[in-house]
VOPARO-40367 format. One record per residue (C-alpha): residue in three letters; z, x, y. Coordinates in steps of 0.25 Angstrom, whole numbers. Example, Ala and Ser with C-alpha at 12.3 -4.5 7.8 and 13.67 -1.06 7.14 Angstrom:
2
  res      z      x      y
  ALA     31     49    -18
  SER     29     55     -4
//
This chain:
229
  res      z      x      y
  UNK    -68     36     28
  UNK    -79     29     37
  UNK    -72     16     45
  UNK    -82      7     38
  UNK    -78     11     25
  UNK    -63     10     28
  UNK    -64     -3     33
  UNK    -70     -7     21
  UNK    -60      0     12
  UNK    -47     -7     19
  UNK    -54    -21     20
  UNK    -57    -20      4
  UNK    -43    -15      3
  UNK    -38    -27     11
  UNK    -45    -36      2
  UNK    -44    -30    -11
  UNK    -28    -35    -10
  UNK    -32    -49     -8
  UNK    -41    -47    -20
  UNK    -31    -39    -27
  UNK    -20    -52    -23
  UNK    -12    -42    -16
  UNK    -13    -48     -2
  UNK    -12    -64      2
  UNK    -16    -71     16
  UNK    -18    -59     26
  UNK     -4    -52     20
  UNK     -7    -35     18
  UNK    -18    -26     23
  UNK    -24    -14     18
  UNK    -28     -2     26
  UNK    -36     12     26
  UNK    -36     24     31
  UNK    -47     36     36
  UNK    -37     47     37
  UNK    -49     56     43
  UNK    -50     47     56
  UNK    -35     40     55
  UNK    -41     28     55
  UNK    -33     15     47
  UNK    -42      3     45
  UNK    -32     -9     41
  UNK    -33    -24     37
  UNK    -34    -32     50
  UNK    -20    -43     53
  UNK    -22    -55     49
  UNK    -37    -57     45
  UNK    -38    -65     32
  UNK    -44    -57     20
  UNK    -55    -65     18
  UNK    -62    -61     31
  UNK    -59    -46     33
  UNK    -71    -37     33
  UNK    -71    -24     35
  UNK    -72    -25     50
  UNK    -58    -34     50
  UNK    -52    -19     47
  UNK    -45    -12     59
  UNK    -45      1     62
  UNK    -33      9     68
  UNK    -30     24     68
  UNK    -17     30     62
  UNK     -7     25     74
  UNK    -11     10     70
  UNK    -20     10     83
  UNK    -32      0     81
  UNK    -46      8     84
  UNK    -50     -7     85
  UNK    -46    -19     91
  UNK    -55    -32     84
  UNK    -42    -35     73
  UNK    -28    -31     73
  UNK    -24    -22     62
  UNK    -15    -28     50
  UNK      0    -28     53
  UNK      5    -19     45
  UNK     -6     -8     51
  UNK      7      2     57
  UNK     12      2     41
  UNK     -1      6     36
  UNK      0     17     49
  UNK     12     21     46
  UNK      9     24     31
  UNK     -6     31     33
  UNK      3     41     43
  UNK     14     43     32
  UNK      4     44     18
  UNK     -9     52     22
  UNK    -13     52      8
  UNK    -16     38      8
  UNK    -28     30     14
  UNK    -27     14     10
  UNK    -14      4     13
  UNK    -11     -8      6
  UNK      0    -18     11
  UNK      1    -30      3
  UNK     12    -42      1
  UNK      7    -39    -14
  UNK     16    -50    -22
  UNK     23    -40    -31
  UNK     25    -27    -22
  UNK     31    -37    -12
  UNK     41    -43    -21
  UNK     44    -29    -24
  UNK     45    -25    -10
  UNK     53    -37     -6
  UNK     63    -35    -18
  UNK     64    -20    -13
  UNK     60    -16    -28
  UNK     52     -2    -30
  UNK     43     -3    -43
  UNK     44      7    -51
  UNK     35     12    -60
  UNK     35      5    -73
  UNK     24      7    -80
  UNK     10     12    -79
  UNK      3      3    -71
  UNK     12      9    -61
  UNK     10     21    -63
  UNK     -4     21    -62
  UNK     -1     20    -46
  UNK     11     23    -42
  UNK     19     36    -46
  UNK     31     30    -45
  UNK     40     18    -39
  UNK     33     11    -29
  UNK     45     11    -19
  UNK     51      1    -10
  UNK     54      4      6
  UNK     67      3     12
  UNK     69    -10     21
  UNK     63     -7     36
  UNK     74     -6     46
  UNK     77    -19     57
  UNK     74     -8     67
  UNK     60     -4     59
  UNK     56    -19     57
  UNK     57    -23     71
  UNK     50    -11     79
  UNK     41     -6     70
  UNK     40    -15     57
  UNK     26    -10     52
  UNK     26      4     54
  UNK     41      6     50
  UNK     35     -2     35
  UNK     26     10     36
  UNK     36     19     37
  UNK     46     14     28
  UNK     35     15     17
  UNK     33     30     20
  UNK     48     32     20
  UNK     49     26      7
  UNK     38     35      1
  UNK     43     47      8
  UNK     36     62      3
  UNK     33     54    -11
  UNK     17     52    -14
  UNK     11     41     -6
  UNK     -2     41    -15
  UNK      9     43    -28
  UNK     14     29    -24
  UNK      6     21    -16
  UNK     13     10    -13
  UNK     28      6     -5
  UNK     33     -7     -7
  UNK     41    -11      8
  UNK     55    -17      7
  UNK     54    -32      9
  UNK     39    -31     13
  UNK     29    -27      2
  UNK     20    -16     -1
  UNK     12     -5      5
  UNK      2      2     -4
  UNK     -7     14      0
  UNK    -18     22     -6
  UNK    -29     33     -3
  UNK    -39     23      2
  UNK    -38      7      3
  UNK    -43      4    -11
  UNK    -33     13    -16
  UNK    -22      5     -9
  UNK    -24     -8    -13
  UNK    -26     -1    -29
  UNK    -12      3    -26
  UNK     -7    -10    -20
  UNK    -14    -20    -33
  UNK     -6    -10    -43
  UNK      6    -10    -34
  UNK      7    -26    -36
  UNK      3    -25    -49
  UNK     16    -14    -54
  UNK     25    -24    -45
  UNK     22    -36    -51
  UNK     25    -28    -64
  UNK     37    -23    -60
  UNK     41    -35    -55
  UNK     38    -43    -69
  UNK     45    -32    -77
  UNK     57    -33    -70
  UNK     58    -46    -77
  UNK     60    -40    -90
  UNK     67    -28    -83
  UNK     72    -28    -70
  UNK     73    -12    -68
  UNK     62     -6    -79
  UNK     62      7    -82
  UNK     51     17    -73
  UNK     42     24    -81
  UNK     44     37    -85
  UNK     38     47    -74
  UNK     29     55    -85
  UNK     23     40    -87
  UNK     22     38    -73
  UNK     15     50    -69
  UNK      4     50    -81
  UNK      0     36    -76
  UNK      0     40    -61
  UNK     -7     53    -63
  UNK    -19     50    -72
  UNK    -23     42    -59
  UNK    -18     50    -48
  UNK    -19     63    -44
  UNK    -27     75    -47
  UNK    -26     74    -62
  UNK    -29     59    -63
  UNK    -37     56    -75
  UNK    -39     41    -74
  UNK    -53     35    -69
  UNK    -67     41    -70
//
């Protein structure tokens, strides 16, 4: 992808979740990648949303070094590293402090699939990390976030579920290019805010049955996907 068009890409990632209401003050970022060149191009630190352009965006390569020096890069730039190193299928990062995912995440509660509008996205539990480490907190505290999340998706599908919640933090959520990512990151919320009423009526409801599962996940995903034009 030309630079021009991934700057674009990862600023209207950055504002479509304060748009979507995913992302308050200067809290989350949004990233991409061009795997062809190994370049990132991510949400400047601390610059409020309503002044970033396209040129705000900062370009590093896939070791986190800037390729330019006019803004520093966001502060969770070695996480998204870290996870464009692990998942090479995917091409756009989302981390937000969404309200719902990070209730989630802070009670340590995976979500499983309860119902369709779920499985439209994720093929399966959306799952929590374990806690970082003292020693990973205090040497290495945003890498080691990267890293926990690739641990805790292991040799499952990255693209299959899109989306880690981390253990007293809040979640991160990936796709195939930047739009895709924050697609991901709106249904996320969305399937913990449900999860999160239904335990009201339920504290542990059942998971859908896998059959029902994989007929929503695939008609959207996949080689045989029949939904859309």
């Amino acid at each position: 992808m030309p630079l021009d068009a991934l700057k674009s890409a990862a600023l209207e990632a950055n504002l479509d979740t304060v748009r979507h209401g995913l992302v308050k003050a200067t809290f989350g970022n949004a990233s991409g990648i061009d795997r062809a060149s190994g370049r990132i191009v991510i949400k400047p630190s601390g610059v409020p949303y309503p002044e970033m352009t396209a040129d705000h965006m900062v370009l590093t390569d896939l070791d986190g070094a800037a390729l330019d020096n006019r803004f520093r890069p966001s502060s969770d730039l070695d996480t998204h590293v870290a996870l464009y190193r692990a998942f090479p299928q995917i091409g756009g990062i989302v981390h937000t402090h969404s309200t719902y995912a990070t209730i989630m995440a802070q009670a340590r509660r995976p979500i499983p699939p309860l119902g369709t509008t779920h499985a439209d996205y994720f093929r399966g539990t959306i799952p929590v990390t374990r806690d970082l480490t003292a020693e990973e907190i205090t040497t290495r505290y945003v890498a080691a976030t990267g890293e926990v999340i690739a641990e805790t998706v292991g040799d499952g599908d990255p693209l299959a579920i899109p989306a880690a919640l981390v253990a007293g933090h809040g979640p991160f959520v990936w796709g195939r290019d930047p739009a895709e990512a924050v697609m991901n990151a709106m249904i996320l919320e969305e399937v913990a805010k449900m999860a999160w009423h239904g335990a009201v009526l339920d504290a542990r409801p059942p998971a859908i049955s896998d059959t029902l599962l994989d007929r929503h996940f695939l008609r959207k995903h996949g080689a045989n996907a029949t939904y859309g034009q």
